[in-house]
N, C-alpha and C positions, 0 to 999 in steps of 0.2 A: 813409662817402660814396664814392661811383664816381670812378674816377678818371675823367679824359675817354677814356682808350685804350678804358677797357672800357664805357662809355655810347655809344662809336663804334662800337665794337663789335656792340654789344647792338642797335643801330639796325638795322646793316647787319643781322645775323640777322634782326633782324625786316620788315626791308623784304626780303630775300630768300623769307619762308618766305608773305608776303601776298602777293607775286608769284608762288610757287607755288600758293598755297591759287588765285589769280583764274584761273592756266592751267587749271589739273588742274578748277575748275568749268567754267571754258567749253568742255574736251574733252568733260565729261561730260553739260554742255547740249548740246554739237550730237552728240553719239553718241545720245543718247536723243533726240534731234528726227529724227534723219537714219536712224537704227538699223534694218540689214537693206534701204535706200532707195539703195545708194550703188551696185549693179550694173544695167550694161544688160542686159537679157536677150538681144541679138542682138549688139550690135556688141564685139569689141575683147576683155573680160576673159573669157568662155568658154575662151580659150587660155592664160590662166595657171590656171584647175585643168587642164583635158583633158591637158597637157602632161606636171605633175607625174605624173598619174595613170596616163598608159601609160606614165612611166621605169617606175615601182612593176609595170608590167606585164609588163619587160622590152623597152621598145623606148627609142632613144637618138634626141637630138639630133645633128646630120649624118648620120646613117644612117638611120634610120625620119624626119626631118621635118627641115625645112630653118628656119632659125630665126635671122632678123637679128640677134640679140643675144647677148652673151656667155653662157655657158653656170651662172652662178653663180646666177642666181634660179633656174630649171628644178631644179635637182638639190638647192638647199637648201629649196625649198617641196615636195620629192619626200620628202626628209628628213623636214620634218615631217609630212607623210602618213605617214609610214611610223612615225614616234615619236607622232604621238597621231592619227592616223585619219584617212581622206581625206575630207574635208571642206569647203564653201567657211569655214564658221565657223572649222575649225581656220588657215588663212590670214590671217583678219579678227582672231584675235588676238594672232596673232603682230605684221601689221601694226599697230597697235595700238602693240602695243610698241618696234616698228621708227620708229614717228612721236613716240613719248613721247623716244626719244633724239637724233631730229632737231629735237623742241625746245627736247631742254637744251643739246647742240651748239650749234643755231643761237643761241640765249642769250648763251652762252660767248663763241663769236664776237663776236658784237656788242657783249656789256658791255665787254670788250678797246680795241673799236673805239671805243665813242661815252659810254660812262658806262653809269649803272645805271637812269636814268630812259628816255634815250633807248634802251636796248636793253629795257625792258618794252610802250615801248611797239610797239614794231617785232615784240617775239615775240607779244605780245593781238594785235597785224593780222595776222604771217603766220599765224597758228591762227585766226582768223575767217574771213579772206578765201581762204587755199591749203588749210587742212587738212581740210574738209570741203565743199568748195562744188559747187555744182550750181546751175551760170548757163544753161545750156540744155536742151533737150526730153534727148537724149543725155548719161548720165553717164559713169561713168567714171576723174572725174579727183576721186580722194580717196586721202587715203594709209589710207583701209583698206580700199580694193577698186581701188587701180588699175588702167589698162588695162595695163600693163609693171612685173612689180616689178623690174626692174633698173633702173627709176627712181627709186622708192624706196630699193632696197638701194643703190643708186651714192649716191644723195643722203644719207645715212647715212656712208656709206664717206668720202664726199667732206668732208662738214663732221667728221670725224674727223683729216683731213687738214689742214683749217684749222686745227683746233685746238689739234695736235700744231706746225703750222708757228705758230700764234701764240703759243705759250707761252715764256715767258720763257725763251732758250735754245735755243728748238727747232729754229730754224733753223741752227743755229754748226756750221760745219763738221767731225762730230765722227762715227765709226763708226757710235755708235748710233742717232744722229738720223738718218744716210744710209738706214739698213737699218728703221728704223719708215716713213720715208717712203716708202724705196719697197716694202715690203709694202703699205702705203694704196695706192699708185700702180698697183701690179699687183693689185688686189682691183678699185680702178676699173675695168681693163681688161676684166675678165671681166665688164663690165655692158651699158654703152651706149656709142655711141661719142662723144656729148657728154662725159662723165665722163673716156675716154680722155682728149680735147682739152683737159681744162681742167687734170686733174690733170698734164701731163706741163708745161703752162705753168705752173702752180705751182709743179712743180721748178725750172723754166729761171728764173723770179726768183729765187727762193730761191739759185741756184749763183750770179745774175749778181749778187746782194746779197753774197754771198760774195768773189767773184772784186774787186767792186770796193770792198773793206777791205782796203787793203793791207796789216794786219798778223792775217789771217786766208786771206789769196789762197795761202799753202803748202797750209793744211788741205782744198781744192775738193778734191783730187783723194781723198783718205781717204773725205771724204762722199760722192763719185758713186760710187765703187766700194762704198761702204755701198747707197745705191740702187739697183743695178744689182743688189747681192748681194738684197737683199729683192725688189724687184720680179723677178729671175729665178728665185727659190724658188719664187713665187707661181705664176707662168708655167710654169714646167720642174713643180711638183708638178705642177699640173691636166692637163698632156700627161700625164704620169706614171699618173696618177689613171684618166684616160679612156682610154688604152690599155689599159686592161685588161678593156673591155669594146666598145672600137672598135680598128680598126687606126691606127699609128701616125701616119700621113699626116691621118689624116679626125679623129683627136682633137688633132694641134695644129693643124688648120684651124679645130673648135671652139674653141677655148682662147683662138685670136687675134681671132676672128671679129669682137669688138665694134672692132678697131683694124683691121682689112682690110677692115670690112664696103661702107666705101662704093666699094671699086677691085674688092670681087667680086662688088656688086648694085647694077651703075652703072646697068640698067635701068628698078627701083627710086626709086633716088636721083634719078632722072633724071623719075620719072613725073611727073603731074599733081596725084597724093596729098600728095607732100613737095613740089613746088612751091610748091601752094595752101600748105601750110602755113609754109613759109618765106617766102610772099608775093610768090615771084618772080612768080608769075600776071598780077598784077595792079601792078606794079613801080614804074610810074611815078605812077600814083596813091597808092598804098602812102606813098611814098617824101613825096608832098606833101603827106598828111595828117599824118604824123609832122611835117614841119616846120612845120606850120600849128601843130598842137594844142602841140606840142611847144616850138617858139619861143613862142608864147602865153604858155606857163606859166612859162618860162622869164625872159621879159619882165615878167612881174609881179613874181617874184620878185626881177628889178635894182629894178624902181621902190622896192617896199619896203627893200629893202637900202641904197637912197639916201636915203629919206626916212628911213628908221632912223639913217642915219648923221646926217643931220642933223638931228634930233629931239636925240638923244644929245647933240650939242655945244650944246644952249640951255641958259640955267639956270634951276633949280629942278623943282619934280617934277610940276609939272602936265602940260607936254607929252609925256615920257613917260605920264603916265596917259590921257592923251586916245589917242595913240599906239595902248598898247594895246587900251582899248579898241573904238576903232576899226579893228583888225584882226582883233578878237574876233569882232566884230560882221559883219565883211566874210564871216569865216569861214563863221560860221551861215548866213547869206544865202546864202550858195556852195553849200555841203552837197547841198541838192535839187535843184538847177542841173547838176549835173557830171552827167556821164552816166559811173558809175562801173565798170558791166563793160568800159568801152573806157577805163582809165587807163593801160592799161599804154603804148597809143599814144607816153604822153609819155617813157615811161621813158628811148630814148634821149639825149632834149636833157638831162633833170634827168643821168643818170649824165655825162654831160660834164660840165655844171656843176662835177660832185660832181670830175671827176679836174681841170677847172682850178681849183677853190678850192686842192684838194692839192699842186696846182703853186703856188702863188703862196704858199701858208704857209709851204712850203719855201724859197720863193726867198725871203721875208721874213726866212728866219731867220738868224740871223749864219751868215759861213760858218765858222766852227771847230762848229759846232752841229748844221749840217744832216746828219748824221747821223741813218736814220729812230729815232725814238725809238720805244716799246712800240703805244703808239697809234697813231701814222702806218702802221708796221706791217701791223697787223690790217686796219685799211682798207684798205690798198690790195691785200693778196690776198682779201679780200672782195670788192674792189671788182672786182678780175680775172676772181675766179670766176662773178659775177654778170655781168659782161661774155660772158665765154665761155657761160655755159650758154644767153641770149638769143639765142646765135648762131643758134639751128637757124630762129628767125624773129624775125630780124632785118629783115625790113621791115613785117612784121606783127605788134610784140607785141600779149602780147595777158594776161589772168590767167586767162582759161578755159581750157578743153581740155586744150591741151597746155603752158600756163604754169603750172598747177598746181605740178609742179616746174622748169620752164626758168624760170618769171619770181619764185619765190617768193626766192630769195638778190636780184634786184635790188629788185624790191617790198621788202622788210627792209633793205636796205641804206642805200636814200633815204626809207623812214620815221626810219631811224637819224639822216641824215644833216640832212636835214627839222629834225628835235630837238634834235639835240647839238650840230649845227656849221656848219649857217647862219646859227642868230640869233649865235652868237658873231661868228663875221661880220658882222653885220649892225646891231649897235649894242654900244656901248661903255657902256651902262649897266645896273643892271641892272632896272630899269623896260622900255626898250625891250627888252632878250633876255627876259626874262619875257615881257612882251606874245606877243613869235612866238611863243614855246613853247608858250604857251599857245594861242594861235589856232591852231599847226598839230597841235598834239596832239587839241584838236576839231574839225578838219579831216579826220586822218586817220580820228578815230576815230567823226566822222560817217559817213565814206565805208564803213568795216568795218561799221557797223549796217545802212545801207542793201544793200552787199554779203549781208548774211549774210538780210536780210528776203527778199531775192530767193530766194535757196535755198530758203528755207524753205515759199515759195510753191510750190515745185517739189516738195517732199518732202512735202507734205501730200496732194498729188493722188496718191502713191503706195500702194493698200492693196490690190493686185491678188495674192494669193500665188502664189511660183512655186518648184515644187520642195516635198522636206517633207523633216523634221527638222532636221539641221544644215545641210541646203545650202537650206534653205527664203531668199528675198528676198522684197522686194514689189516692182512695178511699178506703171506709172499705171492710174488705173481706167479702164473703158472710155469715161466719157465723155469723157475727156482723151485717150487713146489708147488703139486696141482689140488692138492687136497683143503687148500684155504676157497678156492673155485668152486668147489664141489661142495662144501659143507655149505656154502652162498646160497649154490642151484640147491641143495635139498632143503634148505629153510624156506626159500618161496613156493618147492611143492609144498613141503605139508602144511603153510599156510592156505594156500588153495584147494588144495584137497582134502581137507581132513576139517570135522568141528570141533569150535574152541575146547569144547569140556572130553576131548581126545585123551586120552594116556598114550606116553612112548617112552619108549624104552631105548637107548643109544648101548649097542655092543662093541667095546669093553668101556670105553672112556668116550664124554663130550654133555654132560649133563646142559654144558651152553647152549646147546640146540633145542630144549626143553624149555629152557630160560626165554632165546629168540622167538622162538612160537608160541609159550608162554601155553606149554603141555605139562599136564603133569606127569610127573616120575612112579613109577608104582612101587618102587623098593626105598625098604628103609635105609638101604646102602646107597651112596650116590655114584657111586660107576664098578664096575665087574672085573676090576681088574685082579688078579689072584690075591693079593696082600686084603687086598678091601673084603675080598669076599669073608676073610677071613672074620671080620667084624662083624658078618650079619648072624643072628642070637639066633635065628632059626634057618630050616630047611632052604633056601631059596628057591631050589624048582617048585617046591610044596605050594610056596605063596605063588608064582609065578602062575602055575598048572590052577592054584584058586582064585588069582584077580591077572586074567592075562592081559598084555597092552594093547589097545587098538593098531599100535603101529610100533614097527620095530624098526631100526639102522642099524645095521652092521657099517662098521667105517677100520679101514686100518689105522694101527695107533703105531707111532715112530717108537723106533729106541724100548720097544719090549725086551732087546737084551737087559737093557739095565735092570727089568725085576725078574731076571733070570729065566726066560724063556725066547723060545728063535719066532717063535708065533706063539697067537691066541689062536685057543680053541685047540693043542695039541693032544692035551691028554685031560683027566679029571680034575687034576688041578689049577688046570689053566683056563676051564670053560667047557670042555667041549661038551659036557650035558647041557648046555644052555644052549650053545649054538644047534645040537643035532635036535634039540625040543623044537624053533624055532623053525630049521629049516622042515621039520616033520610036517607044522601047524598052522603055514605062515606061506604067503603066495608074494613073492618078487613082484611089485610093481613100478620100481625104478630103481636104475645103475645105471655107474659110471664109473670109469676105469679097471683096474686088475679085480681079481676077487678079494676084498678085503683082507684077508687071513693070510695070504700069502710072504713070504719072508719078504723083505725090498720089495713088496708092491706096494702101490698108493689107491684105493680105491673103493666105493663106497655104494650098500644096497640096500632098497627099501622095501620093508614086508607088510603087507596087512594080512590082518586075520583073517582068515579061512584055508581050507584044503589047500594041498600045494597043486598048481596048475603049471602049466608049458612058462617053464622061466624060472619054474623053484632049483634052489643050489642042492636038491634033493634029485634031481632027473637031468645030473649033468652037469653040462656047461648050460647058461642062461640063455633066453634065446628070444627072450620078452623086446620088445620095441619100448623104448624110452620116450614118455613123453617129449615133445619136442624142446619145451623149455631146460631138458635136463638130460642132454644126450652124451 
């Protein structure tokens, strides 16, 4: 007969390998649902292949192209181009892989933090709702085609960090745990400068968790010198590294770039692009929909917590069961009510919640005790990390776009927290904690079907091909959107018309089309959109008017309200000296559809260099015959 150690045992194996078996099926459902459906063709990811692809060409980051981000995804996605073939596929499986270890990490984390039911259920939502989704017309934001993989490789890097700093020990003042962290800490660096921000606060707890153990407060100084020693190997190699095919100056400006970036591209940082996205735009509305939505849910969640608690104190078992069923029931009701791409609104108020419960468990606990135990632990640098990475929009969360990974650590944390350690709060029996758990497990896990139905809605309309072999994607069909059609027809022109060693130039966004024809770019900036131009160190008509492109694209770009304009090409800040250079220099040899520029139009035109002739957007309306292939 088993003894009970090894029936405990034998359990936990098996609940861990059926939580495996339920991930590894729902990645392989929505890979095969979403599959080859996860790039835009114009906006955003054309710059993580075109990039890798001219390093392999011999041209570098700070020197050949200006490039907000630390230099560690460019050169290891140049890597795998170079060890198995340049490819968008060869990318898509590496990420892939990259995203299978940001969900055993994030796992890891969370069972630490909240148990083993609450952290299954937290990793099925963050791989429903973050790992593959496509909530708008614009993709982009999946971890196997993001628009930045130093979001991905920092979010990797980062929950490696967590996991090292929650490990039994990990944090104790000791050589090696200084110098693992700060290797993690300087691998952040080299990404994004959210990751800088969050990872160097995770130190600063970790030394002040230290510093205030008074029979641990000798060892701070061994461990930051352990940090400093890793993180400056990491820093000091990549100068090292990069000097050897930049000068010294311009390869430790790369190296730092993701930690300086916002004091050397205050223009930038400063635009209407990151604004909008941080929600300052819109600030004081921002600010009163979060407290509305946010207090709302928050408030529900006392009533319950009080009527929990006094449920809990009556006797016998009926009231508990009415209890929960009754909160089951609310549940389901809820489900198609919420309006679930805007959850993240609440995230604020619930993540307070979540640090004053932490406060008040603590303060409950004797004081020879409140010492943080293994689990308080984990939480709360989860709880940090998830604070920091929402920073970038902070008055607008959000789970699309760009919460993909800024909101995916807080979305996971208060699924965790939701599960594990509110109903414990919230009634002392276990009738009443049953009941919440159960209610908000299909709560959440309503919200993640409806989430994932929406995507799906979105990836079914996609069966447009673009590109062929390994770099082959789909886009929407034309009757959903004509402009994944059109970006197609103008790849096979200027493969047929034009030679390989061609320069073009794509107006305002789509460097992918540079990528698919495998043309080079002539600016150090990789697309014209207004925030971007802002980055470029010199004149750009100056360079443009000195090394002009053999071939030009004007194409309409979606959703330019979002960086604050009705069109491209309006006034000086938005283009219009590039577009009137171009239509001055430049002869129309192929379009299709509306005039690019125009507000709600879709539609896209091709210039070669010379005089403008019968067809230039300089003498009218166009009036050129389209080759037949591209009508």
């Amino acid at each position: 007969m088993l003894s009970a150690f090894r029936k405990l045992r034998l359990r936990k194996i098996f609940l861990q390998a059926l939580l495996a078996c339920t991930v590894g099926g729902l990645i392989a459902w929505l890979l095969d649902a979403s599959w080859l459906r996860w790039v835009d063709p114009v906006i955003d990811f054309g710059r993580e292949v075109y990039l890798p692809w001219r390093v392999l060409q011999g041209e570098h980051l700070g020197r050949d192209f200006v490039h907000p981000y630390g230099p560690l995804s460019v050169y290891l996605n140049a890597g795998l181009f170079a060890a198995f073939g340049v490819s968008i596929r060869t990318l898509v499986i590496a990420n892939l892989v990259v995203f299978g270890g940001i969900a055993l990490c994030l796992h890891t984390v969370l069972r630490r933090s909240f148990g083993f039911l609450p952290a299954a259920v937290a990793t099925v939502v963050g791989v429903s709702v973050f790992g593959f989704a496509h909530y708008w017309g614009i993709n982009n934001y999946t971890y196997a085609a993001p628009y930045s993989h130093e979001a991905t490789h920092g979010m990797l890097v980062l929950l490696l960090l967590l996991v090292w700093l929650g490990r039994p020990g990990g944090w104790l003042p000791t050589r090696r745990n200084g110098i693992i962290v700060g290797l993690l800490t300087g691998l952040c660096c080299l990404t994004k400068t959210e990751y800088v921000f969050v990872s160097l606060s995770l130190g600063l707890i970790a030394m002040a968790r230290i510093v205030a153990d008074v029979g641990l407060r000798p060892g701070w100084r061994t461990w930051t010198g352990g940090l400093l020693l890793g993180s400056g190997v990491i820093l000091a190699g990549t100068v090292g590294w990069l000097a050897t095919v930049l000068s010294l100056p311009t390869a430790a400006s790369l190296a730092l770039n993701a930690m300086l970036a916002p004091m050397l591209y205050t223009g930038y940082s400063r635009s209407a692009h990151v604004l909008h996205f941080l929600g300052a735009d819109n600030l004081w509305n921002n600010l009163l929909t979060i407290l509305r939505w946010g207090g709302g849910t928050v408030g529900c969640l006392a009533i319950l917590t009080l009527v929990g608690r006094r449920v809990s104190s009556l006797p016998g078992p009926w009231p508990g069961r009415l209890f929960g069923t009754g909160v089951l029931i609310g549940a389901l009701a809820a489900i198609p009510r919420i309006p679930w791409i805007f959850c993240g609104t609440v995230f604020p108020a619930l993540l307070a919640a979540g640090v004053a419960t932490l406060a008040i468990r603590a303060r409950r606990r004797p004081s020879d005790r409140r010492a943080l135990i293994a689990r308080d632990w984990n939480q709360l640098i989860l709880l940090v990390a998830a604070i920091g990475m929402l920073g970038r929009m902070a008055f607008d969360p959000t789970i699309s776009h760009y919460g993909f990974f800024q909101a995916i650590l807080a979305g996971t944390w208060l699924c965790g927290y939701l599960v594990g350690e509110w109903p414990q709060f919230s009634g002392s029996t276990r009738l009443v904690r049953g009941g919440l758990i159960l209610a908000m497990v299909t709560l959440l896990g309503g919200g993640a079907i409806t989430l994932v139905r929406t995507s799906l809605q979105f990836y079914r309309a996609k069966e447009t091909p673009i590109g062929e072999g390994a770099d082959l994607i789909k886009g929407f069909v034309p009757q959903a959107y004509a402009l994944p059609e059109l970006w197609e027809q103008a790849r096979r022109f200027i493969l047929a018309n034009t030679k390989p060693d061609s320069s073009l130039l794509v107006i305002p966004e789509g460097i992918s089309l540079n990528y698919w024809t495998r043309r080079r770019h002539p600016l150090r900036i990789v697309d014209l959109l207004p925030a971007t131009m802002r980055l470029n160190p010199g004149d750009i008509m100056t360079e443009l008017t000195a090394a002009p492109p053999d071939l030009v694209v004007m194409v309409s770009r979606p959703n330019m309200e979002e960086l604050g304009y009705q069109a491209y090409g309006q006034d000086a800040s938005s283009g219009k000296a590039i577009v009137d250079w171009v239509t001055g220099h430049y002869t129309i040899v192929a379009q299709a559809g509306s005039s690019p520029f125009t507000p709600g139009g879709v539609g896209l035109r091709i210039y070669r260099r010379g005089p403008p002739g019968i067809g230039s957007m300089s003498r009218g309306a166009p009036t050129s015959v389209m080759p037949a292939s591209f009508r």
